[in-house]
C-alpha positions in Angstrom: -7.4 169.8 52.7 -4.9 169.9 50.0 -7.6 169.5 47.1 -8.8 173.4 49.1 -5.5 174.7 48.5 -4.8 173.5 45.3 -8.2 175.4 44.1 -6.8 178.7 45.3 -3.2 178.7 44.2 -1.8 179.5 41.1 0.0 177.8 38.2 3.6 177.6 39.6 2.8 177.9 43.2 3.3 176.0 45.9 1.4 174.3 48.6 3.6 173.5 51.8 1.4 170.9 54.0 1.6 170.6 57.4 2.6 167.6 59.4 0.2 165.2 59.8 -2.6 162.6 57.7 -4.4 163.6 55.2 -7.0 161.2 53.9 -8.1 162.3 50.6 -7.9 161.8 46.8 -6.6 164.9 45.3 -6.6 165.7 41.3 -3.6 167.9 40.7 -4.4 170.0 37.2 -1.7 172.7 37.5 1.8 173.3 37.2 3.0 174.0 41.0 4.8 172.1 43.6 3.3 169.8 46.5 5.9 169.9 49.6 6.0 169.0 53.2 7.0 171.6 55.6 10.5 171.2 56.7 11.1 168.7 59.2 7.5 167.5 59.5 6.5 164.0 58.9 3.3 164.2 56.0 1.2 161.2 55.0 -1.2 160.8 52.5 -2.9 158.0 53.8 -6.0 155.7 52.5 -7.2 154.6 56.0 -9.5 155.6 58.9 -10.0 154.2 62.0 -12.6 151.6 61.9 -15.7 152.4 63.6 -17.7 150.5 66.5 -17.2 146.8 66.8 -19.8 143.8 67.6 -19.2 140.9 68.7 -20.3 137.8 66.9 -19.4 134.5 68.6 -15.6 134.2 67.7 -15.8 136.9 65.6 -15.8 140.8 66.0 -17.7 143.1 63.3 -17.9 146.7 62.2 -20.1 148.5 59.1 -18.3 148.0 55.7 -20.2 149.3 53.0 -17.6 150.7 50.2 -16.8 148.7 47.2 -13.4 148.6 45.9 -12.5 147.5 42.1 -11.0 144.0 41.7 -11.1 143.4 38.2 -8.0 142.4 36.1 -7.4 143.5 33.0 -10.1 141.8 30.3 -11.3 139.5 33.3 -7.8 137.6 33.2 -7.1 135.3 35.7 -3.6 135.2 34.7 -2.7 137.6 37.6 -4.2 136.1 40.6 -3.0 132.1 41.6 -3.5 129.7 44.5 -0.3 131.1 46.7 -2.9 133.7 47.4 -6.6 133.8 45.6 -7.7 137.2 47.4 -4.6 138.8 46.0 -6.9 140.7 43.5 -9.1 142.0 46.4 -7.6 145.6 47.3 -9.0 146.2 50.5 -6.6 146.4 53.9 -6.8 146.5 57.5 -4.4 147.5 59.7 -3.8 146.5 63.1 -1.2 148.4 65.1 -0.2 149.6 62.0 0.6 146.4 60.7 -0.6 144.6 57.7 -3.0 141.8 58.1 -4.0 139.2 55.0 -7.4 139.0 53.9 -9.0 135.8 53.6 -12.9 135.1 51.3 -14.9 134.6 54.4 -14.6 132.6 58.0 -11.0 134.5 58.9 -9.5 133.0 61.6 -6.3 134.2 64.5 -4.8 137.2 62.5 -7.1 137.5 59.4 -10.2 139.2 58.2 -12.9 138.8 55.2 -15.3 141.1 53.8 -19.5 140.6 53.4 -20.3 142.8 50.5 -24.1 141.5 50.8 -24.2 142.1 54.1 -22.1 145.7 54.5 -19.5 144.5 56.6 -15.7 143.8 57.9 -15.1 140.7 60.1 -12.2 140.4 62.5 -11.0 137.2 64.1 -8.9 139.2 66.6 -10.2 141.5 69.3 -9.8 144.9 68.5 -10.2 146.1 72.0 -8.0 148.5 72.9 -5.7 148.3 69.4 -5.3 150.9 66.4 -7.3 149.4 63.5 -7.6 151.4 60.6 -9.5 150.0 57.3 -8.7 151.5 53.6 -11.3 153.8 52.5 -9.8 155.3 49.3 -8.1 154.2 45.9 -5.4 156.8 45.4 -3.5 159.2 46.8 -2.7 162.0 44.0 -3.0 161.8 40.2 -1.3 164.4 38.2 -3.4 165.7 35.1 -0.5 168.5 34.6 2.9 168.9 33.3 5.8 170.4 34.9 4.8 169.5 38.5 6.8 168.6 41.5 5.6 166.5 44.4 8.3 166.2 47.4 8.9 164.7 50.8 6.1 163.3 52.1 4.8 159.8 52.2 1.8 157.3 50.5 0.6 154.6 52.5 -2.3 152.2 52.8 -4.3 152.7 49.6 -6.6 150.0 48.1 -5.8 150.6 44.4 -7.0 147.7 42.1 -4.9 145.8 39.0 -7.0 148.2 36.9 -6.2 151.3 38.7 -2.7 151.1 38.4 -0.3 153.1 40.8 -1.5 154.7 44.4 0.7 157.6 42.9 -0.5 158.1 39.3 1.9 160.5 37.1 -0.2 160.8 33.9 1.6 164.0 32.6 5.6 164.9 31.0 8.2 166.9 33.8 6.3 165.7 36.9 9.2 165.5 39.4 8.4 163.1 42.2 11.7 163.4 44.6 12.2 162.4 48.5 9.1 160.5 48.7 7.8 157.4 50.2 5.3 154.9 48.8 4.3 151.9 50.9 1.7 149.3 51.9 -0.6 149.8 48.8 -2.5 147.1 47.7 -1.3 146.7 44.2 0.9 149.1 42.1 3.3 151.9 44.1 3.5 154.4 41.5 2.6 155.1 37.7 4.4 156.9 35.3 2.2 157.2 32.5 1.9 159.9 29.7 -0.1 161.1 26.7 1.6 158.9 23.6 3.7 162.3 22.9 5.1 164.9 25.0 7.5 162.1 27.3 6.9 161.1 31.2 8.5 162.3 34.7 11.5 161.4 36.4 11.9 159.9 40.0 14.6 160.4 42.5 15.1 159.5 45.9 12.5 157.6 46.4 11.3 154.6 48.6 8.8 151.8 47.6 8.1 149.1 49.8 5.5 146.2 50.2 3.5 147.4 47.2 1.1 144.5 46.8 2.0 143.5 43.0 4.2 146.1 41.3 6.6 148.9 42.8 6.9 151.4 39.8 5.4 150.5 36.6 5.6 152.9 33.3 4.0 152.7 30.4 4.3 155.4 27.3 6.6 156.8 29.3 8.9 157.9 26.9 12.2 160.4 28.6 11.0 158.7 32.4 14.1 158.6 34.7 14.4 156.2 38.2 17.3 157.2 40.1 19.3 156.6 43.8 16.1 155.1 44.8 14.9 151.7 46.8 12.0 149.5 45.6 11.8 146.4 48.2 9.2 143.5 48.8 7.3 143.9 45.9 4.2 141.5 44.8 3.7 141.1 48.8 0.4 140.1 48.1 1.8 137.3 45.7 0.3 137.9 42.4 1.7 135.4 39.5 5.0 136.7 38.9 4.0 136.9 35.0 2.1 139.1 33.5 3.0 141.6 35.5 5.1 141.7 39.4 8.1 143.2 39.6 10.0 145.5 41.3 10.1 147.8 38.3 8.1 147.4 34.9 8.1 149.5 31.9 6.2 149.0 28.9 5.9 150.8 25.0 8.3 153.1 26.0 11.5 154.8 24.5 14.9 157.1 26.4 14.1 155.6 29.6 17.1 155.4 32.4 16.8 153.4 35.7 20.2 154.2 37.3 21.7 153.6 41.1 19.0 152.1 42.5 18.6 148.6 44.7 15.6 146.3 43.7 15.5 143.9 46.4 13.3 140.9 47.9 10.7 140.7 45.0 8.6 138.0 46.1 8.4 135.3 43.5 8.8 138.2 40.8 11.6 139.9 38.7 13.4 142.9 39.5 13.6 145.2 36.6 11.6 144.0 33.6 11.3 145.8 30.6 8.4 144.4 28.2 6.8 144.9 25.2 7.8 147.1 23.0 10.7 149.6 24.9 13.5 151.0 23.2 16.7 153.0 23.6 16.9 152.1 27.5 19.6 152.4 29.9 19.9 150.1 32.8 22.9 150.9 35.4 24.8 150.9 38.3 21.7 149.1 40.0 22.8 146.9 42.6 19.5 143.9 42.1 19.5 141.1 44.9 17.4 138.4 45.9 14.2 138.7 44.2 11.9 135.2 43.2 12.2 135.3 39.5 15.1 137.5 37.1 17.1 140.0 38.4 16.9 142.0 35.1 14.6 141.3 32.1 14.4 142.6 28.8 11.7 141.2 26.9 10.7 142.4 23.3 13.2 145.3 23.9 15.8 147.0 21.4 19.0 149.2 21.5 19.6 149.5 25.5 22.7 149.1 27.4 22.7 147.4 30.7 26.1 148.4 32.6 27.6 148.1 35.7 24.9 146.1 37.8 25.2 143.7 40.6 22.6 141.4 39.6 22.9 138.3 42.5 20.4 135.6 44.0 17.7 134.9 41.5 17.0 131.6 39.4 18.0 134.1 35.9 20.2 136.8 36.2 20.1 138.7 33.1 17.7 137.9 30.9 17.2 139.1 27.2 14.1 137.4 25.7 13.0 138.5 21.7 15.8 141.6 22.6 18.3 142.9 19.8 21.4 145.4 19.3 21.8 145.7 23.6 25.3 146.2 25.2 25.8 144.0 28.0 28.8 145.3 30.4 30.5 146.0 33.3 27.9 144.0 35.5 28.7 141.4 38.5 26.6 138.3 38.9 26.7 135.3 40.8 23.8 132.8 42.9 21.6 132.9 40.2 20.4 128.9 39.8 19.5 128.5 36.6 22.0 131.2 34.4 23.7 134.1 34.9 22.9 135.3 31.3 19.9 134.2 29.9 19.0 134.4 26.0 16.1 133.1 24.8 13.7 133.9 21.7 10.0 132.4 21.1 7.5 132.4 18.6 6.6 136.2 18.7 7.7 138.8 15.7 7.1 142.6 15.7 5.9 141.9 11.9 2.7 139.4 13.1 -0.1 141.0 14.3 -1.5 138.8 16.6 1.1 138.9 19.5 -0.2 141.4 22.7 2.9 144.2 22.8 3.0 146.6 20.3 3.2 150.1 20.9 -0.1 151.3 19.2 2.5 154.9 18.2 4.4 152.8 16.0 3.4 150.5 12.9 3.6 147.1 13.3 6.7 146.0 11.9 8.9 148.4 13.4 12.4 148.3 12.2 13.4 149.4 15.4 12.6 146.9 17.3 12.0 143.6 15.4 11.6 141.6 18.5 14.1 139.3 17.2 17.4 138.1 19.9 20.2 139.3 17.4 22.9 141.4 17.7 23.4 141.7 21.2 27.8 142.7 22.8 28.3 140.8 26.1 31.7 142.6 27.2 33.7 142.6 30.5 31.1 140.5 32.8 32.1 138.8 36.0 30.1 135.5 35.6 29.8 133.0 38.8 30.7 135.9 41.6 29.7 133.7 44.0 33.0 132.1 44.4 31.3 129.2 43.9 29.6 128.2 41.0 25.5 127.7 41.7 24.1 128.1 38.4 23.1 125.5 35.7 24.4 127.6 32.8 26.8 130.9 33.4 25.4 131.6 29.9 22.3 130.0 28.5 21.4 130.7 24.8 18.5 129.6 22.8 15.9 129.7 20.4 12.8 127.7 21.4 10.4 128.1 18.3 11.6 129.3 15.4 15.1 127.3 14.3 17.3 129.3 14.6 21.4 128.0 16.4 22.9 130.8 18.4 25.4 130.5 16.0 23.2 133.0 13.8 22.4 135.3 16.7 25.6 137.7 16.4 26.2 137.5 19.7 29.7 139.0 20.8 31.7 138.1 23.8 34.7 139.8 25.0 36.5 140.3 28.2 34.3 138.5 30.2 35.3 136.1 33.3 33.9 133.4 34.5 33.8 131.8 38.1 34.0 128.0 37.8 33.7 124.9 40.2 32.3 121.9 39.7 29.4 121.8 42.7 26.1 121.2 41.0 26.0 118.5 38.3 27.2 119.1 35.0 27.4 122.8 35.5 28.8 124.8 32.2 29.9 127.9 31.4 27.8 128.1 27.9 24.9 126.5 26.8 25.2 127.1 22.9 21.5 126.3 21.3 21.1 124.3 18.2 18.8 124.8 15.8 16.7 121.4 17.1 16.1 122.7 20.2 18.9 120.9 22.1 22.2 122.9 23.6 25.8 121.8 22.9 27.3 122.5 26.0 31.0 124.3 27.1 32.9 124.0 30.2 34.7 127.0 29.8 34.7 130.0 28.0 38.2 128.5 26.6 36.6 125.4 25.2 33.8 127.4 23.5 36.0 130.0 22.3 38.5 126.7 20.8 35.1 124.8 19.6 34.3 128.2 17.3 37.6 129.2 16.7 36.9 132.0 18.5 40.0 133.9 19.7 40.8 134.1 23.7 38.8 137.0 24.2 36.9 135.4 27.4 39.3 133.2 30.8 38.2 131.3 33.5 39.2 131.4 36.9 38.8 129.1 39.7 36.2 130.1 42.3 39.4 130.1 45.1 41.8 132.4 43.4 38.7 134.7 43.1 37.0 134.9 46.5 35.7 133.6 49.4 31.9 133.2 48.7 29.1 135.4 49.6 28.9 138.1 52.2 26.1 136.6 53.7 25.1 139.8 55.9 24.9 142.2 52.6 24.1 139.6 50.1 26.8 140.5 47.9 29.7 138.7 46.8 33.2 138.5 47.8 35.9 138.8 45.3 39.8 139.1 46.0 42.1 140.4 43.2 42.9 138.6 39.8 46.4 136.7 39.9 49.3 138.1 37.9 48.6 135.9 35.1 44.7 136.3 35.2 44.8 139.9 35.1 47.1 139.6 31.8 44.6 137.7 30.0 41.8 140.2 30.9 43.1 142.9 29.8 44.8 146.5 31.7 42.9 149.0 33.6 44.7 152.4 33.6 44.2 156.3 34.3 40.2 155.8 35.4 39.0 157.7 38.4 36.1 155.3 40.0 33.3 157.1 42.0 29.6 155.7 43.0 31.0 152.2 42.4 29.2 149.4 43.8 32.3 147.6 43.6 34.9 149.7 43.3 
């Protein structure tokens, strides 16, 4: 087993594992590296095959006696709604190695249910003659030490709870988790957690897929690093998309990068969301499509830069909510229903302190991060990059509680364009809040920028001078090149080299 080998090596070691399924939970407390042999295909996996059946009328049965955690957080039941009311309950079968849904009790064609009074598993199909493996275990591997390095192998088919957090826990700074593969796990894929002080660990080249509420989820994980990975089909077990499915969610964290990666096909659930309390982020060259909720969301967030995103097929785009002194650039959006940009700010103040979302290492009141939507530079944006406008709002501003216009937000725009056809009613190009709750609303960037004497730092185009539409296939939009006279306005490109473009 790999928890044997790991209590003979020593610090800065390494364990090389053999191809093949290892069904255990293993505590890593030193500094060495975890590796598969080249070439050979390793699993950590939470199931084993189930043992004899019964039949029971309809039914088929086998002994289940384990009990798996399915509490949320303080008893909430925030998390769990009617799409699916087992999506709490973290246990899995598995037949033919595919996923089947759980259901309370009475599981009919391709379901099962769990007795815990009675000890056991019931099946609705007949599992004569098929591969049916049942979870038996939590986690895969929790790291207790620093400067650790776990790479390419894979973690499937854990039955970690809300509680638990990720099937892959990283609880210690310079943990490098690289080449690896994290799928089917009942709730979150992996954690990147730390100590309050000494920083997180960084992932690269990594795979997360059908993770049942949360692909990768930080918290205190200050220095933490997401690159050239895939998270897809998160919140597969459709939790409530708030408080917490997403593709990626970090929390009360500071330095943290989440570069050249593809969030895609979220269910009902935002793509990136930073929230509560994280500052100094960078968010880039992440190409974010088609997931339920926001493509990118920064809520009660300071000082980060989003750049050079794809951000397409969502009902919000990008979304700052209570978010201050961010750069917004260089990004691409288009098919997102209800804004491409969306700015909002509610009730909640860094300086009260009733409001969940603090970092408990910082005072309340911060002057880093006041939780306030202020001061925020929108520059060089392609708005509408569908070709065809399908949003309500190409920008949506607003404060809902507290009075204040978007007029006393200092919020800068320059150099941005935006896509615009008339093909949903009254769409607009801003929604400029008032201080009563109510928007004033633009047509065009040119009759904002005239309303505010504003000079012509934003243009229009029409959706047929820029492209085509969608490319349907890739789910990414189809531009042609500016006109003579559209490129003027914008601005010149000159003397740049472009490599690991999304769009070129």
């Amino acid at each position: 087993t790999v928890t044997r080998a790991l209590e003979r090596i020593r610090a800065g070691g390494t364990v090389v594992l053999r191809a093949g399924l290892y069904n255990e939970r293993v505590f890593v407390g030193l500094p060495v590296t975890i590796q598969a042999y080249p070439g050979e295909a390793v699993w950590f996996d939470g199931t084993r095959p189930a043992p004899t059946w019964r039949r029971q009328g309809n039914t088929w049965e086998t002994p289940f006696n384990l009990r798996f955690d399915h509490s949320t957080p303080g008893g909430s039941d925030n998390f769990i709604g009617p799409q699916n009311t087992m999506a709490g309950w973290p246990q899995m079968v598995f037949v033919n190695g595919r996923r089947i849904p759980q259901v309370a009790k009475a599981p009919q064609g391709d379901q099962f249910a769990i007795d815990e009074v009675a000890g056991r598993l019931v099946l609705a199909t007949d599992p004569t003659g098929k591969d049916v493996r049942v979870t038996t275990l939590s986690q895969s591997l929790v790291v207790g030490s620093p400067d650790v390095t776990l790479r390419g192998f894979g973690v499937r088919r854990f039955a970690n709870s809300v509680t638990t957090y990720g099937a892959l826990y990283i609880a210690r700074p310079r943990t490098l988790v690289e080449n690896v593969v994290v799928e089917d796990v009942a709730t979150t894929g992996i954690t990147l957690d730390g100590d309050g002080s000494t920083g997180s660990g960084r992932l690269d080249r990594v795979t997360v897929r059908r993770a049942g509420m949360l692909g990768i989820h930080g918290r205190w994980a200050d220095g933490a690093s997401i690159t050239n990975s895939i998270v897809t089909e998160a919140n597969y077990e459709r939790f409530n998309n708030v408080p917490s499915s997403a593709g990626i969610k970090i929390g009360q964290s500071r330095g943290v990068t989440i570069d050249n990666n593809r969030i895609s096909d979220v269910r009902y659930a935002t793509g990136i969301w930073l929230d509560e309390a994280v500052v100094g982020f960078r968010i880039t060259r992440n190409l974010v499509t088609g997931n339920g909720d926001t493509g990118i969301s920064c809520e009660l967030s300071s000082s980060g830069t989003i750049l050079s995103n794809q951000v397409v097929g969502h009902e919000q785009g990008i979304a700052l909510l209570n978010t201050e002194k961010t750069l917004i650039a260089n990004n691409t959006t288009g098919y997102n229903s209800r804004a491409d940009l969306y700015l909002v700010q509610d009730w909640r103040r860094q300086a009260q302190p009733a409001p969940m979302g603090h970092d408990p290492r910082y005072p309340k009141g911060d002057s880093t991060n006041t939780w306030i939507l202020r001061d925020n530079t929108i520059r060089n944006n392609v708005f509408g990059a569908d070709g065809n406008q399908r949003s309500m709002f190409q920008v949506y501003v607003m404060d809902r509680n507290t009075g204040r216009a978007a007029d006393a937000m200092n919020l800068n725009f320059a150099g941005n364009v935006f896509t615009l056809r008339k093909t949903i009613d009254n769409p607009v190009a801003f929604g400029w809040g008032n201080a009563n709750n109510t928007t004033t609303n633009y047509d065009s960037p040119e009759a904002f920028q005239k309303a505010k004497g504003l000079p012509a730092r934003n243009v229009s185009i029409s959706s047929t001078e820029f492209g085509p539409g969608m490319d349907e296939a890739r789910n990414l939009p189809v531009a042609v090149p500016l006109t003579a006279d559209e490129a003027a306005a914008v601005g010149t490109v000159a003397g740049l080299r472009v490599i690991g473009s999304l769009t070129g």
